[in-house]
Phi, psi and omega in degrees: 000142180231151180290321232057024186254086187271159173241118183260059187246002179257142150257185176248163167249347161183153197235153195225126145287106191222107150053223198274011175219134197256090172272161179260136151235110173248132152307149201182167188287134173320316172278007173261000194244011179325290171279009203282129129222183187298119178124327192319133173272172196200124157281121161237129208040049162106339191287183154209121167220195198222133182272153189256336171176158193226175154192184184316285172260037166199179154180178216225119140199195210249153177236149195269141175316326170290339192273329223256354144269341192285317199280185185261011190281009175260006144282333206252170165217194189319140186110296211333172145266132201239140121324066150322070213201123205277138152288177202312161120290141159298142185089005180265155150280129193268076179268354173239212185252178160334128195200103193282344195061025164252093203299170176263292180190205190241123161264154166265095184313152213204349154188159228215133162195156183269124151262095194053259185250000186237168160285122166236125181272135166232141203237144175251124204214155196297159190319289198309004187232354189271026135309322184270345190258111182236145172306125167096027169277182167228135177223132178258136173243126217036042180102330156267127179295105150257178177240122166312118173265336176182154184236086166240133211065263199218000186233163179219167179238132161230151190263160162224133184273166186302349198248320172266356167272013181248323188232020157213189238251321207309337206273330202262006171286131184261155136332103175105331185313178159259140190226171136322138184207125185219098186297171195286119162339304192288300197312300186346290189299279151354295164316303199290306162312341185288302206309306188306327200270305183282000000 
C-alpha cells in the first residue's frame, strides 16, 4: 500500500526483454535505496512491483509482459524519469491517499494550461471508470496522488503546484502522452455497492 506521495528523482537504466518476462533496472539516489531489501515492493510510476536485486544507486525488478502493455512502460525508454515510492509503514502519516499500485488504465492527456503558479491537465480516461472519477475526488497518476479539480464527460483536470512540477515526472507530459491511472480505492468501493443495489 502506498500513499502517493513519490519521488522523481529515478530513471530508467535499462529496460531487458525475455520471452514472458521483463526486467527493469532504475537508477535512483542512495538514500532511496538505504533500507531497500529483496522482495520490498516499490510503486513506480504508480505500479507496485518487487524488488529483485539492488546496489547502492539502483535495483531491479520483473514485470509480467500483460502488466508492461497495460501501463505506460511500453512507451518509455533508457533516461526516462520515473515516480518512485517505497511502501507504507504503519504508524506513517497517510498524507497523500491509499494508493494500491494496481493501475485501472491509462489516461490521455488531452490539454495543458498555465494557471497562475500551477499546471493544470486535462485527461481523457475510458468510459468504464466514469463512476469512480469525482470532482474534489483523489487519483493517482504514474503514482501520484492528486485531487480531481473537475470532470466533464470522459475527461477530468487536475492542477500541480510548483512542489509536483519539481519533484515528479508529471510537469514534462505532452499532448496525447499517457499516463498510469489508478482511481481511489474507497470510490471502488462505492461504486461496485451501488451497481449491486440497482
Amino acid at each position: 500500500m502506498f500513499s502517493g506521495l513519490v519521488r522523481g528523482d529515478a530513471h530508467i537504466k535499462k529496460i531487458d526483454k525475455h520471452k514472458q518476462t521483463i526486467k527493469l533496472t532504475v537508477s535512483c539516489p542512495a538514500d532511496f535505496t538505504n533500507e531497500l531489501t529483496v522482495g520490498d515492493s516499490i510503486a513506480i510510476n504508480g505500479t507496485c512491483l518487487t524488488v529483485e536485486s539492488f546496489t547502492e544507486t539502483s535495483f531491479v525488478v520483473t514485470m509480467m509482459p500483460q502488466t508492461y502493455k497495460k501501463t505506460v512502460f511500453k512507451n518509455l525508454h533508457n533516461g526516462d524519469q520515473l515516480n518512485v515510492e517505497r511502501s507504507l509503514e504503519v504508524g506513517q502519516r497517510l498524507e497523500g491517499h491509499l494508493v494500491t499500485g494496481h493501475i485501472d488504465d491509462l489516461a490521455t492527456v488531452t490539454k495543458i494550461a498555465q494557471n497562475e503558479n500551477a499546471i493544470e491537465i486535462w485527461f481523457k480516461f475510458p468510459a468504464r471508470l466514469s463512476t469512480q472519477i469525482v470532482p474534489q475526488g483523489s487519483i493517482a497518476l504514474n503514482g501520484v496522488s492528486l485531487t480531481v479539480m473537475d470532470v466533464k464527460d470522459n475527461s477530468f483536470s487536475v492542477g500541480l503546484i510548483p512542489h509536483t512540477q519539481d519533484e515528479t515526472n508529471l510537469a514534462n507530459l505532452q499532448i496525447n502522452d499517457e499516463v498510469n491511472l489508478e482511481t481511489d480505492i474507497i470510490g471502488k468501493y462505492v461504486a461496485k455497492n451501488l451497481e449491486k443495489r440497482n
